[in-house]
PDB file of N, CA, C and O in Angstrom, chain B, residues numbered from 101:
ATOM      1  N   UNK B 101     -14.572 -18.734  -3.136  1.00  0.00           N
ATOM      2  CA  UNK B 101     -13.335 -19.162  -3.746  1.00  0.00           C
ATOM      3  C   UNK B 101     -12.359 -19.668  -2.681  1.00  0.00           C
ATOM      4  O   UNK B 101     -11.630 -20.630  -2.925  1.00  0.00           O
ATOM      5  N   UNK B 102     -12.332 -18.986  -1.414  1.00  0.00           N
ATOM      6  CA  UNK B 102     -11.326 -19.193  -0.360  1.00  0.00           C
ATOM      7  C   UNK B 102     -11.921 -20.745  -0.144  1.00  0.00           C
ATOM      8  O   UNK B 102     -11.297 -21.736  -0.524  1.00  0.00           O
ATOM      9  N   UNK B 103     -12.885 -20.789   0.353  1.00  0.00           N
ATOM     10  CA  UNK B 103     -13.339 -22.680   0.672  1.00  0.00           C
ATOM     11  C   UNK B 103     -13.156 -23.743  -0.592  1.00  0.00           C
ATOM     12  O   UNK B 103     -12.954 -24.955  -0.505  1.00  0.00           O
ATOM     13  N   UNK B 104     -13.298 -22.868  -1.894  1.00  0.00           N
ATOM     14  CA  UNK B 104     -12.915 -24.014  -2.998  1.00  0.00           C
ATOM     15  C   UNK B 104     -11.499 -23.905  -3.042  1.00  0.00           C
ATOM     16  O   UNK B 104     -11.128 -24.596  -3.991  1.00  0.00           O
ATOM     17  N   UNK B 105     -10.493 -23.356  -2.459  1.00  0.00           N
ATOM     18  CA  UNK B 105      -8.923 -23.431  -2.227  1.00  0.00           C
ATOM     19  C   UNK B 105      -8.543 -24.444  -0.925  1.00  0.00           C
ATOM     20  O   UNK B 105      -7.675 -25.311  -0.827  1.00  0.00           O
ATOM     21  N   UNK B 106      -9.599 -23.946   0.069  1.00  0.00           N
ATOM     22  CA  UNK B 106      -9.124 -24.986   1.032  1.00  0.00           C
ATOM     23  C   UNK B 106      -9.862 -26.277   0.680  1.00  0.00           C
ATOM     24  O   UNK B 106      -9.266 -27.168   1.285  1.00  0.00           O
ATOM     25  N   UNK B 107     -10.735 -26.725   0.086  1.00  0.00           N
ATOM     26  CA  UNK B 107     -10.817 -28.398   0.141  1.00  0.00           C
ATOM     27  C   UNK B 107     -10.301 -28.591  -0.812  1.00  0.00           C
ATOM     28  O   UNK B 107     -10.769 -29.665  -1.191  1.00  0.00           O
ATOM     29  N   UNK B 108      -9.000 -27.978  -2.118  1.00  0.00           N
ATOM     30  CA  UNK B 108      -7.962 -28.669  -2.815  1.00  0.00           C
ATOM     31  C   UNK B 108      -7.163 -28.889  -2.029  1.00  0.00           C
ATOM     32  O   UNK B 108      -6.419 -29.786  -2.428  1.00  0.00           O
ATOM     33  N   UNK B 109      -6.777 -28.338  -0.577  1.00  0.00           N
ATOM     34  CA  UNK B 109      -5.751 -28.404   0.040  1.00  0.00           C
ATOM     35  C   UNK B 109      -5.064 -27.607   0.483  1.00  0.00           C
ATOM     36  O   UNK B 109      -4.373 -27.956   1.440  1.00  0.00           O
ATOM     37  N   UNK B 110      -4.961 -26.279   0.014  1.00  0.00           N
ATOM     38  CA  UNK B 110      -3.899 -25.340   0.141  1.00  0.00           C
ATOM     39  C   UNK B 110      -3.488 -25.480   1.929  1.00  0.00           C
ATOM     40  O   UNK B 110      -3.954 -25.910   2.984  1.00  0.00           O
ATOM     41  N   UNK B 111      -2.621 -24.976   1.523  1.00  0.00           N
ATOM     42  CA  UNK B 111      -1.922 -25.117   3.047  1.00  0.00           C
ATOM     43  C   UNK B 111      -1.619 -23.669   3.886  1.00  0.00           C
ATOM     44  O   UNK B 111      -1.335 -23.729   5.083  1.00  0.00           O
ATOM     45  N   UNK B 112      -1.686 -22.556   3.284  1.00  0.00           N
ATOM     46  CA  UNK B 112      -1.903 -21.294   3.669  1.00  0.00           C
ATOM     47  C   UNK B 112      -2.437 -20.094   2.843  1.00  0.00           C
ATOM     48  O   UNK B 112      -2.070 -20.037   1.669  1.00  0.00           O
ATOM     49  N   UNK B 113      -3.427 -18.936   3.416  1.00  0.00           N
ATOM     50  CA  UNK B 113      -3.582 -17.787   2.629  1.00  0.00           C
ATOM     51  C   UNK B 113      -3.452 -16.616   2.919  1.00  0.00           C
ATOM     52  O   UNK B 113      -3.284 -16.517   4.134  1.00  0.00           O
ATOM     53  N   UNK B 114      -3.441 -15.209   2.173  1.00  0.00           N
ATOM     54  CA  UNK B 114      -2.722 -14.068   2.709  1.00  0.00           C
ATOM     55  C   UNK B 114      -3.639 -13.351   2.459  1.00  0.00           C
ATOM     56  O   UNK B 114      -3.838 -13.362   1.244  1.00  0.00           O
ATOM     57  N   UNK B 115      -4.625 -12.432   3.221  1.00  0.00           N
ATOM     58  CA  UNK B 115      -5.598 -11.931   2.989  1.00  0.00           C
ATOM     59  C   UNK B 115      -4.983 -10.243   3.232  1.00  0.00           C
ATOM     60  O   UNK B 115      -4.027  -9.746   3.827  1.00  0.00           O
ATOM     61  N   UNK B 116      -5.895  -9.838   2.575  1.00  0.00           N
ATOM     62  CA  UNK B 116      -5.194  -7.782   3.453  1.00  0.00           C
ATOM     63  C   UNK B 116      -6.771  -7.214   3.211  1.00  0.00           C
ATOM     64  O   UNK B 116      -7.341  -6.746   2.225  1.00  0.00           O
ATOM     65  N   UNK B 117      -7.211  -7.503   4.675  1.00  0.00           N
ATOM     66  CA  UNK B 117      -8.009  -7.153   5.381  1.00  0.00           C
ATOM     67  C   UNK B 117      -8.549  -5.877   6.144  1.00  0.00           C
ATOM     68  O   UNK B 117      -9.628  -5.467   6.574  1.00  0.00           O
ATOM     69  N   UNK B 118      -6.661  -5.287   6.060  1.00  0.00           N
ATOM     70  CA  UNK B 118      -6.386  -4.296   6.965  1.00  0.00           C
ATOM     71  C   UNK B 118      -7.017  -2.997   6.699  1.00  0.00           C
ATOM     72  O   UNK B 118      -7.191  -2.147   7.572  1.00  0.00           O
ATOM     73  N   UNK B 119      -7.427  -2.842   5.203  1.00  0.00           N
ATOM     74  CA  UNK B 119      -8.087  -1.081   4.723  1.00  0.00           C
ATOM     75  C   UNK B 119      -9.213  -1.121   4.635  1.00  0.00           C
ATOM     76  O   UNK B 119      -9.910  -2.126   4.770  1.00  0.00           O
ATOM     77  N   UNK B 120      -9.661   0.259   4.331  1.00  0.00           N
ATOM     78  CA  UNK B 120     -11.153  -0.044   3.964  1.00  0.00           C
ATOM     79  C   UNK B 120     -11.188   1.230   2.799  1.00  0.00           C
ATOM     80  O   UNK B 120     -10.187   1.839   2.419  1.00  0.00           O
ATOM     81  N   UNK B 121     -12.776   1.503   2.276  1.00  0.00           N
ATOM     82  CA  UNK B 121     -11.749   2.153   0.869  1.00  0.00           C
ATOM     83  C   UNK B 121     -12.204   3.812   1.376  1.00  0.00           C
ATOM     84  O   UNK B 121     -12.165   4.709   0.534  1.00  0.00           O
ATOM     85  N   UNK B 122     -12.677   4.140   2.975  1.00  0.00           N
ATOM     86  CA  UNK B 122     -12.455   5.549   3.251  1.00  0.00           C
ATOM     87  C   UNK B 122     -11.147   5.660   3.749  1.00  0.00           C
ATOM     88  O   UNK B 122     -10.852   6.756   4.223  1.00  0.00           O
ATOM     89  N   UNK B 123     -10.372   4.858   3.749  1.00  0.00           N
ATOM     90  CA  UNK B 123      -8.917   5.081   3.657  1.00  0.00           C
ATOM     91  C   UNK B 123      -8.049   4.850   3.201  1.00  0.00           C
ATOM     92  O   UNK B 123      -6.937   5.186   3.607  1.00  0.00           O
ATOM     93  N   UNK B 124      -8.366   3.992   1.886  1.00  0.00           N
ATOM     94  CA  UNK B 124      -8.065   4.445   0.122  1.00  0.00           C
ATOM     95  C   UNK B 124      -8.061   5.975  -0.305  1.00  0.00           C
ATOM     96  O   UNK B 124      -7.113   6.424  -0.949  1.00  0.00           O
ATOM     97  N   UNK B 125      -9.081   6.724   0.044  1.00  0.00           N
ATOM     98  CA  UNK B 125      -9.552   7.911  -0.307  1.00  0.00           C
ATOM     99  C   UNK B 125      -8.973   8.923   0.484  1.00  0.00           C
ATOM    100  O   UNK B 125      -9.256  10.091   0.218  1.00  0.00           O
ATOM    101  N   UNK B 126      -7.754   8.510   1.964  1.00  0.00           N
ATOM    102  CA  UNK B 126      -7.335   9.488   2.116  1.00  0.00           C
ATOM    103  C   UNK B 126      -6.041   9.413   2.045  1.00  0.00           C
ATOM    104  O   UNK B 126      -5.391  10.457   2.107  1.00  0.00           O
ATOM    105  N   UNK B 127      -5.409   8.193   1.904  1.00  0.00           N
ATOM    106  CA  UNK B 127      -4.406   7.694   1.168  1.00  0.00           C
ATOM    107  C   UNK B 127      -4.162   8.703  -0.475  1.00  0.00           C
ATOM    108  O   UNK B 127      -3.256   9.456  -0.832  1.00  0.00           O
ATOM    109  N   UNK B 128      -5.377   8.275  -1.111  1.00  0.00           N
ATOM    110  CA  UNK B 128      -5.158   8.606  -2.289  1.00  0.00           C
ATOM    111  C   UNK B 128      -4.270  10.175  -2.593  1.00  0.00           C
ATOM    112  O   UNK B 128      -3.537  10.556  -3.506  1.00  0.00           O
ATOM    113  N   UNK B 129      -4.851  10.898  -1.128  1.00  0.00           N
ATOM    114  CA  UNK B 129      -4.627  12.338  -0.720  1.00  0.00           C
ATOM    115  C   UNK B 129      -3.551  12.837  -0.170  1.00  0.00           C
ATOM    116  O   UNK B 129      -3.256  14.031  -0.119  1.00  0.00           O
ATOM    117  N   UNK B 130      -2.996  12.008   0.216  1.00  0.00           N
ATOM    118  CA  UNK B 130      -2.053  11.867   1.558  1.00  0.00           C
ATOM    119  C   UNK B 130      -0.547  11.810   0.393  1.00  0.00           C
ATOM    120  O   UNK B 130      -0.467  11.249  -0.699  1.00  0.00           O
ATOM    121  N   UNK B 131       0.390  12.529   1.058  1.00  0.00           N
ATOM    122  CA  UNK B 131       1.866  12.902   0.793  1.00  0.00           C
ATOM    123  C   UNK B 131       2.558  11.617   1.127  1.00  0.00           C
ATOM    124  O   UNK B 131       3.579  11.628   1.814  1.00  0.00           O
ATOM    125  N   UNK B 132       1.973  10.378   0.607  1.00  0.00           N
ATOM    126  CA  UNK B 132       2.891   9.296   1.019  1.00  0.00           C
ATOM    127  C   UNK B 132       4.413   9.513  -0.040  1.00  0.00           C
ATOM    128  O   UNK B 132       4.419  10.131  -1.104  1.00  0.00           O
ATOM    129  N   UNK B 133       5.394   8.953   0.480  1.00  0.00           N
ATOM    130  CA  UNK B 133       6.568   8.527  -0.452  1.00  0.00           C
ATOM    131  C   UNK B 133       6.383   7.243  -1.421  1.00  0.00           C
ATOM    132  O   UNK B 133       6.814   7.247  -2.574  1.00  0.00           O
ATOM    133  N   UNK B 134       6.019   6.654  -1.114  1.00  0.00           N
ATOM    134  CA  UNK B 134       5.555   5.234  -1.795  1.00  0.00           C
ATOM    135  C   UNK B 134       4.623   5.005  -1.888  1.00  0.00           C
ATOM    136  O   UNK B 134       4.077   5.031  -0.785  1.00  0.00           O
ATOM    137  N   UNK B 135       3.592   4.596  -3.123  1.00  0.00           N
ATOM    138  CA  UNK B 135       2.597   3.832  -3.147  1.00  0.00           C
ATOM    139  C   UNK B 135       2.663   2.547  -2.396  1.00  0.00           C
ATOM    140  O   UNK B 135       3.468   2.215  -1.526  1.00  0.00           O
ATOM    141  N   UNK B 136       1.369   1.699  -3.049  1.00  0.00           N
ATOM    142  CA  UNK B 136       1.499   0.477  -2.299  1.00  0.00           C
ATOM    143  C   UNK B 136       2.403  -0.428  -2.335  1.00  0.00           C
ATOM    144  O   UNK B 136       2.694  -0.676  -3.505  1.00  0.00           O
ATOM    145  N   UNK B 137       2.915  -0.967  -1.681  1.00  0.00           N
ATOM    146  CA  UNK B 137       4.020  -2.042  -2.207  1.00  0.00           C
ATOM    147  C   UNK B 137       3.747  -3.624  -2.217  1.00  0.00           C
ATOM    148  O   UNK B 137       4.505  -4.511  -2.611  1.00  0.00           O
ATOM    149  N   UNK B 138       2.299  -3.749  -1.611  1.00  0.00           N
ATOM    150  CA  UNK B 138       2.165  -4.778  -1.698  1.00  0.00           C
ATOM    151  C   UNK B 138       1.157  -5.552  -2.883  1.00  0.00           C
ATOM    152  O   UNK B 138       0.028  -5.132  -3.138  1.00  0.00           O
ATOM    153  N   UNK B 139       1.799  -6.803  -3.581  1.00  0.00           N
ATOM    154  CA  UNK B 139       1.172  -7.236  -4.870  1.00  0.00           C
ATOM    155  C   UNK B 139      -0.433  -7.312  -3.893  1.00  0.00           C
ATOM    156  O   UNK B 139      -1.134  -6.307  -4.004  1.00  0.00           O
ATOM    157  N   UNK B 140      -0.732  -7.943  -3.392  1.00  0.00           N
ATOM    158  CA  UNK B 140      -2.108  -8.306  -2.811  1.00  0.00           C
ATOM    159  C   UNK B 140      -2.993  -7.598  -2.500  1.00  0.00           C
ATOM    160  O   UNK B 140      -4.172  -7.931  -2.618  1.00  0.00           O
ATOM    161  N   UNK B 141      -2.478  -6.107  -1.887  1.00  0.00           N
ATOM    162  CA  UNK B 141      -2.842  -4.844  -1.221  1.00  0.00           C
ATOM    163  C   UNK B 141      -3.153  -4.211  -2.590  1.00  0.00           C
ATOM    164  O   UNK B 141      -4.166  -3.517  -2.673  1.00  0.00           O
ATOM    165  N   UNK B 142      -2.313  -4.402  -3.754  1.00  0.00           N
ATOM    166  CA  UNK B 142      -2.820  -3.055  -4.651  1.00  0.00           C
ATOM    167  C   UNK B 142      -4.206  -3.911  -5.250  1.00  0.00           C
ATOM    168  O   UNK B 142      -5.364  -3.492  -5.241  1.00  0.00           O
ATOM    169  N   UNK B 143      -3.817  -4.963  -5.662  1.00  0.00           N
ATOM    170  CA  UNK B 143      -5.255  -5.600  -6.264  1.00  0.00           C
ATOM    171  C   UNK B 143      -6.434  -5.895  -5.542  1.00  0.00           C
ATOM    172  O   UNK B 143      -7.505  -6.112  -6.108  1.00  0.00           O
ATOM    173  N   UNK B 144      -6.282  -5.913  -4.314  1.00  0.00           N
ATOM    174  CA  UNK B 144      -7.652  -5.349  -3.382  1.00  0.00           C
ATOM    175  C   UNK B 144      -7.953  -4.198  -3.884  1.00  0.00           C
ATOM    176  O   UNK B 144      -8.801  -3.846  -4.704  1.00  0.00           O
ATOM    177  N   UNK B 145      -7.039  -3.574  -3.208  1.00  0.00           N
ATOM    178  CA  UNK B 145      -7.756  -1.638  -3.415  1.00  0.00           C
ATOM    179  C   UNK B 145      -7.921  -1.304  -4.599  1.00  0.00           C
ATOM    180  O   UNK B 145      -8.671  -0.334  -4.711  1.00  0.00           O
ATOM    181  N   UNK B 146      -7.312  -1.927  -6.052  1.00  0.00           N
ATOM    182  CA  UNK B 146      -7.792  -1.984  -7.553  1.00  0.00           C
ATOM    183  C   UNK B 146      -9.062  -2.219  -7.850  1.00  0.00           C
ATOM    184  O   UNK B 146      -9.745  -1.441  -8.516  1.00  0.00           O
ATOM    185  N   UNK B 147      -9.595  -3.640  -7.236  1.00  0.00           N
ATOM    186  CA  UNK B 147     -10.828  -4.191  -7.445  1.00  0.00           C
ATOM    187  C   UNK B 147     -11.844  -3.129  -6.230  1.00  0.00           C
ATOM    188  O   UNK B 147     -13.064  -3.065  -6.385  1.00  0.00           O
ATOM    189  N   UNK B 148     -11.331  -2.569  -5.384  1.00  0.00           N
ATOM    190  CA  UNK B 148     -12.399  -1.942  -4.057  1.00  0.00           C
ATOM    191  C   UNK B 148     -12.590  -0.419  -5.061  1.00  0.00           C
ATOM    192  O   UNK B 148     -13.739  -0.022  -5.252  1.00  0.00           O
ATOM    193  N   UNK B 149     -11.927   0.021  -5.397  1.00  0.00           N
ATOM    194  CA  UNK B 149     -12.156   1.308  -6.068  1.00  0.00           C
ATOM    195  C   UNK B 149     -12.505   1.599  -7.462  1.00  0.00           C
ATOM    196  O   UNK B 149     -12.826   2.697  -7.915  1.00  0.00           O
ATOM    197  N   UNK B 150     -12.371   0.107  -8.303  1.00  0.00           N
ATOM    198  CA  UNK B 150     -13.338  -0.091  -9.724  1.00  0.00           C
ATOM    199  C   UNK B 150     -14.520  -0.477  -9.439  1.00  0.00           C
ATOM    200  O   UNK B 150     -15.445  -0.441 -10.250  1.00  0.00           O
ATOM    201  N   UNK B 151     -14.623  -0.921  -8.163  1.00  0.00           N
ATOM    202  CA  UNK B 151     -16.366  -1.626  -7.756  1.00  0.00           C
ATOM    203  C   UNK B 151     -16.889  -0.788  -7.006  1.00  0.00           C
ATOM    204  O   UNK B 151     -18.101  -0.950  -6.867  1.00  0.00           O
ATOM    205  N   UNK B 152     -16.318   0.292  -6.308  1.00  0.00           N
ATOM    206  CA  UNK B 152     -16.496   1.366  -5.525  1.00  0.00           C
ATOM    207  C   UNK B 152     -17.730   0.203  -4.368  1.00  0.00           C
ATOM    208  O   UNK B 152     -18.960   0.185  -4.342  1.00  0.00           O
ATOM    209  N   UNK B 153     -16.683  -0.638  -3.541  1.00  0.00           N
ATOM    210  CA  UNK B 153     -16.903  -1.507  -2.628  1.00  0.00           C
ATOM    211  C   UNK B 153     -16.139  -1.613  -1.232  1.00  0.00           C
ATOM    212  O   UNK B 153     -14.915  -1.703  -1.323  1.00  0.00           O
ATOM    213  N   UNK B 154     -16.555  -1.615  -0.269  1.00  0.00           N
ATOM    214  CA  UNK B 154     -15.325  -1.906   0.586  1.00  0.00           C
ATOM    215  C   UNK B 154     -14.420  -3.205   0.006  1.00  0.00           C
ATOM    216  O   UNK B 154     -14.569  -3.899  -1.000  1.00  0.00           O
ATOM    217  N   UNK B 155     -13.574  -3.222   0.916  1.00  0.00           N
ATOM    218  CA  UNK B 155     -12.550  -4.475   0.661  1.00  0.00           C
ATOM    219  C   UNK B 155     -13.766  -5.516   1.335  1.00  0.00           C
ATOM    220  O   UNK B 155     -14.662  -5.241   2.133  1.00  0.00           O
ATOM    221  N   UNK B 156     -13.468  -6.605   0.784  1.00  0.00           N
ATOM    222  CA  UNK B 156     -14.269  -8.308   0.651  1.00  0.00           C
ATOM    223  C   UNK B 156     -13.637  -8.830   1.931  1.00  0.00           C
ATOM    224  O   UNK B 156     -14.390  -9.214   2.826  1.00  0.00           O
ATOM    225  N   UNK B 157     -11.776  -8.896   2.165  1.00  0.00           N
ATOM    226  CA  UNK B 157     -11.888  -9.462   2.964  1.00  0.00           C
ATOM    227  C   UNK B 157     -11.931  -8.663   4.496  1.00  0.00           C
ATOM    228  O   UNK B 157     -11.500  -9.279   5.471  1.00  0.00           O
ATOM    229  N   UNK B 158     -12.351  -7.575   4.626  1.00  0.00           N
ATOM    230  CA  UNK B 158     -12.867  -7.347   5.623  1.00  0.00           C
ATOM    231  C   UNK B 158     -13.557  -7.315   5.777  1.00  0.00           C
ATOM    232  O   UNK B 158     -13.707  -7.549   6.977  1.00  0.00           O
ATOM    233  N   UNK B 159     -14.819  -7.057   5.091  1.00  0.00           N
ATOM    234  CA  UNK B 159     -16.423  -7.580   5.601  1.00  0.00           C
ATOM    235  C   UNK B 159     -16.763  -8.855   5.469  1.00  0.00           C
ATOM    236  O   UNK B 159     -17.947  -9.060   5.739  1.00  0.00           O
ATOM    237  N   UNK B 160     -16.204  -9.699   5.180  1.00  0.00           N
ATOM    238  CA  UNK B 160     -15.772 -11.404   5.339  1.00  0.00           C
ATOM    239  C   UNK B 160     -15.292 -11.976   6.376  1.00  0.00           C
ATOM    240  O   UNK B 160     -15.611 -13.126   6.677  1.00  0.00           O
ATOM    241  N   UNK B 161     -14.328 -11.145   7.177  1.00  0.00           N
ATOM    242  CA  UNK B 161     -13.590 -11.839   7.944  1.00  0.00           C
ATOM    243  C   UNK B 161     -13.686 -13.252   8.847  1.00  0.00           C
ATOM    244  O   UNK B 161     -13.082 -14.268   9.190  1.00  0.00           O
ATOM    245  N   UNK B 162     -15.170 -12.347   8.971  1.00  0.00           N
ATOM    246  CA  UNK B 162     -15.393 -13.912  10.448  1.00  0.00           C
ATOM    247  C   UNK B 162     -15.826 -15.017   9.402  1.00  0.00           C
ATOM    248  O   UNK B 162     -15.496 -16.120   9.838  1.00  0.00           O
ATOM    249  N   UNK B 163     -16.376 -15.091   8.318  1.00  0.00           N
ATOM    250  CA  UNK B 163     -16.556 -15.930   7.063  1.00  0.00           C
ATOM    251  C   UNK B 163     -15.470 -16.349   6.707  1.00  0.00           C
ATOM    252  O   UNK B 163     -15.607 -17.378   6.047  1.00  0.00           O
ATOM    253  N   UNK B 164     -14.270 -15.992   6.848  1.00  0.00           N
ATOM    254  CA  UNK B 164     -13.106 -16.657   5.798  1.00  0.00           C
ATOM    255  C   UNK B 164     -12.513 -17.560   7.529  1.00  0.00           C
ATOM    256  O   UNK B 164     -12.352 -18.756   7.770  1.00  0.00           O
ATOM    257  N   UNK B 165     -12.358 -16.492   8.294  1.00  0.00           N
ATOM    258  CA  UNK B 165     -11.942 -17.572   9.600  1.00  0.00           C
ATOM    259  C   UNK B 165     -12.864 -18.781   9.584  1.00  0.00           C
ATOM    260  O   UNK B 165     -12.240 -19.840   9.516  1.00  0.00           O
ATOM    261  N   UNK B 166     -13.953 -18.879   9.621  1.00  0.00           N
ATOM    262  CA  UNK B 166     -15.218 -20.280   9.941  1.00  0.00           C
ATOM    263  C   UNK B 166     -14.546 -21.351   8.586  1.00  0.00           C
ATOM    264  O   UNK B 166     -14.622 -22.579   8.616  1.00  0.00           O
ATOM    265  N   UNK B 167     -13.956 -20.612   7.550  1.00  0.00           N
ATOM    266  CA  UNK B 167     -13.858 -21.360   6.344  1.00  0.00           C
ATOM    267  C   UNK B 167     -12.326 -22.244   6.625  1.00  0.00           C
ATOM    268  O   UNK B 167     -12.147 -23.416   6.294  1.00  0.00           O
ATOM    269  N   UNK B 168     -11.326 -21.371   7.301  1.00  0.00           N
ATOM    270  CA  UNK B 168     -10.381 -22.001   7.712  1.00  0.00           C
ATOM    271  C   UNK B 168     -10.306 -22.414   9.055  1.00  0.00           C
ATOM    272  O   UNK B 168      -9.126 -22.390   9.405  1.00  0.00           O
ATOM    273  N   UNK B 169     -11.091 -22.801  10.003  1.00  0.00           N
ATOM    274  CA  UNK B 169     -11.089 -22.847  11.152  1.00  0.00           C
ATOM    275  C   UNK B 169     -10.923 -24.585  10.902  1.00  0.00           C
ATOM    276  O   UNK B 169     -11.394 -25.342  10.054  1.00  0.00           O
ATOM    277  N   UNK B 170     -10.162 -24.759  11.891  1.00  0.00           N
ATOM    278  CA  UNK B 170     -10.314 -26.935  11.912  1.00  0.00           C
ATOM    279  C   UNK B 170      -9.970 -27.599  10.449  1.00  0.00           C
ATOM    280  O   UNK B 170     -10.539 -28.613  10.044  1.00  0.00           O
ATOM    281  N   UNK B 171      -9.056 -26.957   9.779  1.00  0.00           N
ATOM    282  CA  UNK B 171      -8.630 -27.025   8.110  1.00  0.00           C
ATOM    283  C   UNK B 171      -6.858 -26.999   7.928  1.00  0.00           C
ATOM    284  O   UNK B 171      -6.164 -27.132   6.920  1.00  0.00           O
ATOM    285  N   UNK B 172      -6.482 -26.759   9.425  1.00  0.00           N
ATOM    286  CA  UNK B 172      -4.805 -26.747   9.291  1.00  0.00           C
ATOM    287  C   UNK B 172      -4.316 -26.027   8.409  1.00  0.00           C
ATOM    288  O   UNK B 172      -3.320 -26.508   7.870  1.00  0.00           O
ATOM    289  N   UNK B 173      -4.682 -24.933   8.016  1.00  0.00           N
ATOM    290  CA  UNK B 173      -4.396 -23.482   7.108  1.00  0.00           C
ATOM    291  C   UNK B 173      -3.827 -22.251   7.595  1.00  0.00           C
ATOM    292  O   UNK B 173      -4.428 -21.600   8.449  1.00  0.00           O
ATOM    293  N   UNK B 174      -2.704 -21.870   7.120  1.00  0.00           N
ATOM    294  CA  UNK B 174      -2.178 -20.604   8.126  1.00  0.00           C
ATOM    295  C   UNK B 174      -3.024 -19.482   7.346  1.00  0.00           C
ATOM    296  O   UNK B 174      -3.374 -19.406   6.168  1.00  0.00           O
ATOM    297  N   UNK B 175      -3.265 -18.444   8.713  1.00  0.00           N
ATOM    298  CA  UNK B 175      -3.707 -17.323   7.734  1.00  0.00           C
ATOM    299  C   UNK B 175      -2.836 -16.464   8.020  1.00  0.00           C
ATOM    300  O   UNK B 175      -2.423 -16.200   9.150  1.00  0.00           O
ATOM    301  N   UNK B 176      -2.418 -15.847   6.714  1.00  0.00           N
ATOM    302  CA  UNK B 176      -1.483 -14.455   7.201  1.00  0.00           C
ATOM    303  C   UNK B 176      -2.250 -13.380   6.501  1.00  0.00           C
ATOM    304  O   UNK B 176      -2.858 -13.342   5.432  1.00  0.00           O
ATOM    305  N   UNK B 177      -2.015 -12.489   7.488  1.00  0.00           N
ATOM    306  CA  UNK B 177      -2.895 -10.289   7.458  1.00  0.00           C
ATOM    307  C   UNK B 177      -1.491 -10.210   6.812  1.00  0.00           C
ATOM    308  O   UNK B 177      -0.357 -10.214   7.290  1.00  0.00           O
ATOM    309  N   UNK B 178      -1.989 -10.134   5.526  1.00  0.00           N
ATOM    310  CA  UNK B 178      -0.873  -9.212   4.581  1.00  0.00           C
ATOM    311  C   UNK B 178      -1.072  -7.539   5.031  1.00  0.00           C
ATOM    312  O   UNK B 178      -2.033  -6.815   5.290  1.00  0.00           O
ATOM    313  N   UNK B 179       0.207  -7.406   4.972  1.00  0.00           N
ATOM    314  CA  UNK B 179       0.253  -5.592   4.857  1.00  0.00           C
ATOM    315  C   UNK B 179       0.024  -4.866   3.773  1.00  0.00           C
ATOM    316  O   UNK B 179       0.544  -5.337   2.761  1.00  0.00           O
ATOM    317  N   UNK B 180      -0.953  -3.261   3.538  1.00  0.00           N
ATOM    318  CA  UNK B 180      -0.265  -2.703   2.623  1.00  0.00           C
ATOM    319  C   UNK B 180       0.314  -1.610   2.603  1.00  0.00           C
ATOM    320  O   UNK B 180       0.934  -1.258   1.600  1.00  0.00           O
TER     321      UNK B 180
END
């Protein structure tokens, strides 16, 4: 999907790369004050813990870089 976004054009994407879902699971545990706050971050870890999958774009990574590499695309590491 990320390569059928970049040859429409898009001009940047926001991936959150940053978790994985054994630290979903201690999150889930953990005395945070806030859940997630980020729109992008919860629907990763939504889709990683209904598919009981790691997150996509971290076992992708070097795949989504090759996809935007030489494509003039910003990538931004969303937080969550």
């Amino acid at each position: 999907m990320i390569e059928k976004h970049v040859s429409m054009g898009i001009s940047s994407i926001v991936v959150h790369a940053g978790f994985t879902i054994d630290m979903l699971d201690k999150l889930r545990n953990s005395k945070r004050i806030m859940g997630m706050v980020s729109k992008g971050g919860s629907f990763t870890s939504a889709w990683m813990l209904q598919n009981s999958r790691d997150n996509p774009f971290l076992s992708n990574f070097d795949e989504i870089c090759k996809a935007l590499s030489g494509k003039n695309v910003v990538l931004s590491l969303g937080n969550t």
